[in-house]
Rosetta silent file (secondary structure, phi, psi, omega in degrees, C-alpha in Angstrom):
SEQUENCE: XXXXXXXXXXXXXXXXXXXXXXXXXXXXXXXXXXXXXXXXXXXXXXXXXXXXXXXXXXXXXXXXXXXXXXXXXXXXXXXXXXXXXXXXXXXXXXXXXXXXXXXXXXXXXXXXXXXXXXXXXXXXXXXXXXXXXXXXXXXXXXXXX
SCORE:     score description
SCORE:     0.000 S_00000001
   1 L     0.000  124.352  166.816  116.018   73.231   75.055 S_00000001
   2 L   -91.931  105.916  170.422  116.620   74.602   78.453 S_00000001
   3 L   -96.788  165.074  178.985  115.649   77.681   79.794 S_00000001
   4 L   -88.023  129.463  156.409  117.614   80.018   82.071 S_00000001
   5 L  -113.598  141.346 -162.648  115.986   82.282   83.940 S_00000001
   6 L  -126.948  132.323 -179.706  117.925   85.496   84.802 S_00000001
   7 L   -68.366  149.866  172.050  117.911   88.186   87.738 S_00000001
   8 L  -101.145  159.973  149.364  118.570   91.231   87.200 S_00000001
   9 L   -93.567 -172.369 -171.977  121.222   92.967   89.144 S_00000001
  10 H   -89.194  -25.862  161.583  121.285   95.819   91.183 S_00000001
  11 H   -48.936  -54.883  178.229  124.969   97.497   89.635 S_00000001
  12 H   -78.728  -15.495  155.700  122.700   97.058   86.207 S_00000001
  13 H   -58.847  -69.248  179.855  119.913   98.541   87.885 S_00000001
  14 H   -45.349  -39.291  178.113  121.880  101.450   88.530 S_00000001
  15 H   -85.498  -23.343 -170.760  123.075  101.871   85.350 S_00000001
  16 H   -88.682   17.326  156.012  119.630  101.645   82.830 S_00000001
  17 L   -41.810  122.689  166.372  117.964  104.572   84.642 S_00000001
  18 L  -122.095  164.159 -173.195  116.143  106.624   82.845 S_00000001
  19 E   -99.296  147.081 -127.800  114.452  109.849   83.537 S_00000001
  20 E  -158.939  116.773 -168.709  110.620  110.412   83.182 S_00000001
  21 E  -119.756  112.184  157.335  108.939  113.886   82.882 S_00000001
  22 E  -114.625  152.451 -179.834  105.298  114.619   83.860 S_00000001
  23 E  -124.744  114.236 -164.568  103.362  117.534   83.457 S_00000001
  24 L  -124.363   46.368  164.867  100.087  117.001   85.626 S_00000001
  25 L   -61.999  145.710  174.838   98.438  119.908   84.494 S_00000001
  26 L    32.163   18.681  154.127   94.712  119.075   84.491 S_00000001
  27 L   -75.912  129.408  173.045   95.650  115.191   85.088 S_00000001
  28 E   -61.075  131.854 -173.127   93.607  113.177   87.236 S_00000001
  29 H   -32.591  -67.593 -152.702   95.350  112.455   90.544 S_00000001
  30 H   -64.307  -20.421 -170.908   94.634  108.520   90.716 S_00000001
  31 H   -74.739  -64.422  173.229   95.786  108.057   86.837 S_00000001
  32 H   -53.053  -50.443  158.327   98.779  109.581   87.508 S_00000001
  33 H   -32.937  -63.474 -158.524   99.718  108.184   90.532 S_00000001
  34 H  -103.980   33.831  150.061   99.872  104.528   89.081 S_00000001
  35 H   -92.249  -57.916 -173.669  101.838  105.610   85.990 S_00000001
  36 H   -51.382  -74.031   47.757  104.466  106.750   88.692 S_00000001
  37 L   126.653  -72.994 -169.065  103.843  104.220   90.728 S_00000001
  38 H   -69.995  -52.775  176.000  105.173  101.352   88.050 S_00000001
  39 H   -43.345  -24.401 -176.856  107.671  103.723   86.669 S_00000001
  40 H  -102.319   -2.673  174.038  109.398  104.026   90.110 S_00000001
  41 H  -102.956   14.107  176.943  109.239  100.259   90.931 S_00000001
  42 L    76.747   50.468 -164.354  110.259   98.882   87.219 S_00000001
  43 L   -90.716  -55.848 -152.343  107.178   97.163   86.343 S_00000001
  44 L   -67.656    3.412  168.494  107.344   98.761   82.631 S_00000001
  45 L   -85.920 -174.271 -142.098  111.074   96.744   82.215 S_00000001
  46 L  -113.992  -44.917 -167.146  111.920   93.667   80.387 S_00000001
  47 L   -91.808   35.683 -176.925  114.127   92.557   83.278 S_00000001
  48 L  -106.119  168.784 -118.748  111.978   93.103   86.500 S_00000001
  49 L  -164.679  128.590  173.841  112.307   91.677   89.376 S_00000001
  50 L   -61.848  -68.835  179.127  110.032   92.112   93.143 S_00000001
  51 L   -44.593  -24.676 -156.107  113.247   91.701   95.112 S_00000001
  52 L  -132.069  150.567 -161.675  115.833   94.499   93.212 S_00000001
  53 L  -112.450   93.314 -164.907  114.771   98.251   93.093 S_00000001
  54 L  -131.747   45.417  161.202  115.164   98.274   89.249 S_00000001
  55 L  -123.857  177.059 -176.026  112.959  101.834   88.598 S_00000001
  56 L   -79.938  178.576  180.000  113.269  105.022   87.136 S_00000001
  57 E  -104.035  150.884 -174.621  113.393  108.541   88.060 S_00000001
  58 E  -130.265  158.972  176.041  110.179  110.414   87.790 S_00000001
  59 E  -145.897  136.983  166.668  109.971  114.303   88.073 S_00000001
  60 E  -120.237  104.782  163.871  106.601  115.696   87.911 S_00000001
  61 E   -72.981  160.305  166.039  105.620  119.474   87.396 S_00000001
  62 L    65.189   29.493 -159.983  102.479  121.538   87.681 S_00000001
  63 L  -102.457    6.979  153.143  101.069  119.393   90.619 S_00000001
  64 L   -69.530   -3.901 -168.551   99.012  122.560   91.694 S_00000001
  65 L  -108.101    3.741 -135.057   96.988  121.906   88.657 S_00000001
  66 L   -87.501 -162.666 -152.127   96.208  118.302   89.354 S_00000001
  67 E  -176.299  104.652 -143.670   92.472  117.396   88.894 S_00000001
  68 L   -98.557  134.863  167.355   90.132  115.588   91.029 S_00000001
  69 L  -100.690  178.095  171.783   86.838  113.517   90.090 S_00000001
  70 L    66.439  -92.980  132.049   83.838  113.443   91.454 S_00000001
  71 L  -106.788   -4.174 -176.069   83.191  115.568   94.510 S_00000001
  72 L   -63.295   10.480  159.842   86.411  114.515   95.949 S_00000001
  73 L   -74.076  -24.401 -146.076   87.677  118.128   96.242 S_00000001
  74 L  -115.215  -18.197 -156.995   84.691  118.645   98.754 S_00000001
  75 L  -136.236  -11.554  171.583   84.446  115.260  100.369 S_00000001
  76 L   -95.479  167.635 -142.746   87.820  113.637  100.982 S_00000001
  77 E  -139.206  166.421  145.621   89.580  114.118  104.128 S_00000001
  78 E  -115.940  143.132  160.435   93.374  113.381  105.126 S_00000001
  79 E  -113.811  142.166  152.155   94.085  111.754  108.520 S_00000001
  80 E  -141.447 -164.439 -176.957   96.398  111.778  110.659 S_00000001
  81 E  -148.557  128.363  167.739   97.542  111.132  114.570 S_00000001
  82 L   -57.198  -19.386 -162.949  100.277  112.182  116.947 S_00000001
  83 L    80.155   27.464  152.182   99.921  109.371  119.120 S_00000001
  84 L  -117.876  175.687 -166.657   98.576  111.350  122.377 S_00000001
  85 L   -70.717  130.602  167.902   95.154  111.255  123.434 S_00000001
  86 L    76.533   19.485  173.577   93.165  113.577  121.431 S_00000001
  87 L  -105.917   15.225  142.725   95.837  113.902  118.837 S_00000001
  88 E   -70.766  158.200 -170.003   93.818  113.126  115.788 S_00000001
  89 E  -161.874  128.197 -178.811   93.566  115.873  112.941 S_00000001
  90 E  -113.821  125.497 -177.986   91.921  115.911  109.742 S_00000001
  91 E  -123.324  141.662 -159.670   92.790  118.121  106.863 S_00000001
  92 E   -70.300  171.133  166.251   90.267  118.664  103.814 S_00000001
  93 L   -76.397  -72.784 -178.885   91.598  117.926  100.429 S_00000001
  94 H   -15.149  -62.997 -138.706   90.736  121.452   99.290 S_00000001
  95 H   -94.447  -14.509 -151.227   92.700  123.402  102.259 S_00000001
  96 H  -112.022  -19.860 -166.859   95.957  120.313  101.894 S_00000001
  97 H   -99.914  -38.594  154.389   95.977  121.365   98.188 S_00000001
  98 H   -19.578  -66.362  176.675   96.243  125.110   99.385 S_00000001
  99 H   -87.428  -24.751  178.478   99.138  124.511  101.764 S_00000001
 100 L   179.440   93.709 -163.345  101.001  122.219  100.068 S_00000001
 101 L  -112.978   34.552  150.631   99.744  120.355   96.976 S_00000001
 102 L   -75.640   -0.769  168.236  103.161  117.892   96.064 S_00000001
 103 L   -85.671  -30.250  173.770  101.759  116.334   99.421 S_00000001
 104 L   -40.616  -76.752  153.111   98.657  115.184   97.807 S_00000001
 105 L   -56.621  -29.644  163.263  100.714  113.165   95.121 S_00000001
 106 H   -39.198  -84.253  172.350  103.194  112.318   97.559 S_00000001
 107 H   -66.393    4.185  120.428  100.813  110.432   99.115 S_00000001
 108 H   -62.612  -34.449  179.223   99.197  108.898   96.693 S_00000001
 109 H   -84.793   -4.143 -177.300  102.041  107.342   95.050 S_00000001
 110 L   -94.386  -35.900  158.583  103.766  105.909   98.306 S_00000001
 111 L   -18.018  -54.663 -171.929  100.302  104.796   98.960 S_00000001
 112 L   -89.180  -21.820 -160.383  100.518  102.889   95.613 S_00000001
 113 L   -99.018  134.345  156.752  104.292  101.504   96.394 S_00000001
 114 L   -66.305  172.405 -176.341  104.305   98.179   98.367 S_00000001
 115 L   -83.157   80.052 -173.411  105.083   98.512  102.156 S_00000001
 116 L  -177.773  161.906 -147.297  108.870   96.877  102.382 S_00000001
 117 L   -66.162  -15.491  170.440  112.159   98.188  102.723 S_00000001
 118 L   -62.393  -31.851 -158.052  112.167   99.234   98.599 S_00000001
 119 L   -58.917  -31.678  159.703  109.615  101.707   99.357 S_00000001
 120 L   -96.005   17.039  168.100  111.714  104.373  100.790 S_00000001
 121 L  -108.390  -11.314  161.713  114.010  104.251   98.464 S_00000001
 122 L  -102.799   -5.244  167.858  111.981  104.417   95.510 S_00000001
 123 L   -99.985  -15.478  178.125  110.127  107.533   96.782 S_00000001
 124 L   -66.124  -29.376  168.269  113.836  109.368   96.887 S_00000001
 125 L   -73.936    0.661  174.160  113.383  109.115   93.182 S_00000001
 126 E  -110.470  123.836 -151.285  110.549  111.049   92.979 S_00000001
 127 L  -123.905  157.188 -160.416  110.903  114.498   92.314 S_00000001
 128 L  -168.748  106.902 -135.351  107.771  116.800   92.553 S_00000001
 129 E  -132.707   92.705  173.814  107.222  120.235   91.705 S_00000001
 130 L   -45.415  -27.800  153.080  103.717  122.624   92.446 S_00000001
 131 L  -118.817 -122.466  177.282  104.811  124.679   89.888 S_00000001
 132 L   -97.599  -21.871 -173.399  106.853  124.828   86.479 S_00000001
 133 L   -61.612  163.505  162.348  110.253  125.666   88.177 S_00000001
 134 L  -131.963  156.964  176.013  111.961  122.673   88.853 S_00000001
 135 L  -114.207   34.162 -148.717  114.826  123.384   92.074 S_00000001
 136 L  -139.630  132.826  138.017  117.204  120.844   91.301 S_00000001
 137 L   -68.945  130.165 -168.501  119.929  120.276   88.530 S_00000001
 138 L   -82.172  140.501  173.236  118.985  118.123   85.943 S_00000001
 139 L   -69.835  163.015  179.932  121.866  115.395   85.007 S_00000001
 140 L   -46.361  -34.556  173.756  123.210  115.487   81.929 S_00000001
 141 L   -72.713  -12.879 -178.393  121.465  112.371   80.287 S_00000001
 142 L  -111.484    7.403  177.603  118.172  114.236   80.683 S_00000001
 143 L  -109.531   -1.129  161.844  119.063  117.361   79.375 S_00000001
 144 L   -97.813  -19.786 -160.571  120.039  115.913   75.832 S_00000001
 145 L   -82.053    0.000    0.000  116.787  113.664   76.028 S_00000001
């Protein structure tokens, strides 16, 4: 008996999307993250595939509520750098969840995403909301689900 093995394409990519609803009240950040994570690269399908961008849409609410272990409200840092001399800057967890905390999750799940040309196209699918509002119209297939 011979098997076939079969690719998926990307026109049938496009069509099995489905949409994915988190609420990440009182979820821990890193838990959450790599539930997105597979959901936007297609891990959890039958047909998936490294090469083809075969994931879902994720929307996530409540990500002011998110939930941290350990001391890691108090002890983790973000970096970043402009690229001039003296143009590093470090922002607390705490004060980054303050100002803006869909950045938080942001940046964990692209974090979590391989590095290659899927990656910014699989973060466009991720929708991400600090509070309950969502600012978007939902399509039609997710408002009968």
């Amino acid at each position: 008996m011979i098997q076939r093995t079969t690719l998926p394409k990307a026109d049938t990519a496009e069509k099995t999307r489905k949409w994915h609803f988190f609420d990440a009240k009182d979820q821990i950040l890193g838990r959450l993250s790599t539930k997105i994570a597979v959901l936007l690269m297609g891990k959890h399908k039958r047909d998936f595939a490294h090469n083809t961008d075969c994931g879902d849409f994720v929307v996530v609410t409540n990500a002011k509520d998110l939930r941290f272990t350990g001391n890691k409200i108090e002890q983790k840092f973000y970096f970043r750098h402009s690229g001039y001399a003296a143009g590093a800057k470090t922002i607390p967890l705490k004060r980054q969840m303050e100002n803006d905390p869909t950045h938080v999750l942001e940046l964990s799940v692209r974090r979590m995403l391989d590095d290659n040309r899927l990656r910014n196209g699989r973060m466009k699918r991720l929708r991400i909301f600090a509070g309950t509002q969502t600012q978007f119209p939902m399509p039609k297939a997710a408002k009968a689900a």
